[in-house]
C-alpha positions as CSV (number, residue, x, y, z in Angstrom):
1,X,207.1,138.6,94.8
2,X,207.3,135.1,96.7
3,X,205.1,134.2,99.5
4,X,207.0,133.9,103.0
5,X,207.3,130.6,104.4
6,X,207.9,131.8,107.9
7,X,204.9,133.4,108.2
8,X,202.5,133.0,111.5
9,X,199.0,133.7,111.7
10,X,199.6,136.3,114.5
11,X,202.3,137.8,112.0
12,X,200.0,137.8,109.5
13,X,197.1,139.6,111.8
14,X,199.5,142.2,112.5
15,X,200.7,142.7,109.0
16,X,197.4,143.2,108.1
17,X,197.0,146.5,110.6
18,X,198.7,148.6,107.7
19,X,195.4,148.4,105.8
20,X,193.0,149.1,108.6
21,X,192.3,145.2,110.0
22,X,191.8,144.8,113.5
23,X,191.3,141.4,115.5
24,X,187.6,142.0,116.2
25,X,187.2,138.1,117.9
26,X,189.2,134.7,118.5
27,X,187.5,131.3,118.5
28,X,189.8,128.9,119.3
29,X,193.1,128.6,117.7
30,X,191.7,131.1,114.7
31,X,191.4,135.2,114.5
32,X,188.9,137.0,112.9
33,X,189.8,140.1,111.8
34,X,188.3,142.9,110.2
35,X,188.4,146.3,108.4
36,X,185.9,148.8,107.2
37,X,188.2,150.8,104.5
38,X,186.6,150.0,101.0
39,X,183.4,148.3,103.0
40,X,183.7,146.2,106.0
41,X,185.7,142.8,104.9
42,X,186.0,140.1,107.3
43,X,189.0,137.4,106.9
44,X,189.9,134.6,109.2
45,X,193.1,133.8,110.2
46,X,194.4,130.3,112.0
47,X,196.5,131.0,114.6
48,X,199.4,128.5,113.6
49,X,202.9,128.7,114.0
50,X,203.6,128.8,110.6
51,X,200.8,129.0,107.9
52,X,200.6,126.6,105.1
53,X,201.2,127.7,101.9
54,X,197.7,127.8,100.3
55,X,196.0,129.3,103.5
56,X,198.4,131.9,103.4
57,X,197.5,132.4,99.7
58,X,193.4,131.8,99.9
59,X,193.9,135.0,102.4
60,X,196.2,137.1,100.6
61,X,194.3,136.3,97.6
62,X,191.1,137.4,99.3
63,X,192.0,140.7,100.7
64,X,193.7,141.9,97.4
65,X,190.5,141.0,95.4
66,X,188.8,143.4,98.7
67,X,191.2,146.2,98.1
68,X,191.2,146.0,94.0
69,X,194.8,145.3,94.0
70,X,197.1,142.7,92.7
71,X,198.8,140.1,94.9
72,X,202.2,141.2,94.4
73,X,200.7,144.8,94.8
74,X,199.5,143.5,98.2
75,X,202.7,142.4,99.3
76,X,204.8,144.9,98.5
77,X,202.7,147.2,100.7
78,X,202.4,144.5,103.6
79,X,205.9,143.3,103.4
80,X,208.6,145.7,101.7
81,X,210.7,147.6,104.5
82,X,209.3,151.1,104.0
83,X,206.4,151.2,102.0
């Protein structure tokens, strides 16, 4: 599955709900966010209109590798209609 390009950081931060992330502290013009499913993980977010590219990736990459799950398995749940 392809990354969006239209993504925001805020759209990204609520995306990221669905597996138990909650904004836990803003510094700035970036989120931290955090869940405690499969141990607390911590990722910060930029709060830009749209996210670049490799930002978007580094996070998606990082929260998979969190959850033991492949990118693409990440986005399907994140960003398919009805999963």
């Amino acid at each position: 599955m392809r990354l969006a390009r239209d993504l925001s950081g805020n759209d990204l931060a609520q995306a990221l709900r669905q597996l138990g992330y909650s904004i836990t502290r803003q510094t700035g013009s970036h989120l931290r966010v955090t869940t405690l499913q499969h141990g607390e993980h911590q990722v910060t977010i930029p709060q830009h209109t749209l996210l670049r590219i490799g930002t978007l990736s580094a996070i998606l990459a990082d929260v998979a590798t969190h959850f033991e799950i492949s990118r693409d398995q990440l986005l399907s749940l994140l960003f398919e209609p009805g999963k």
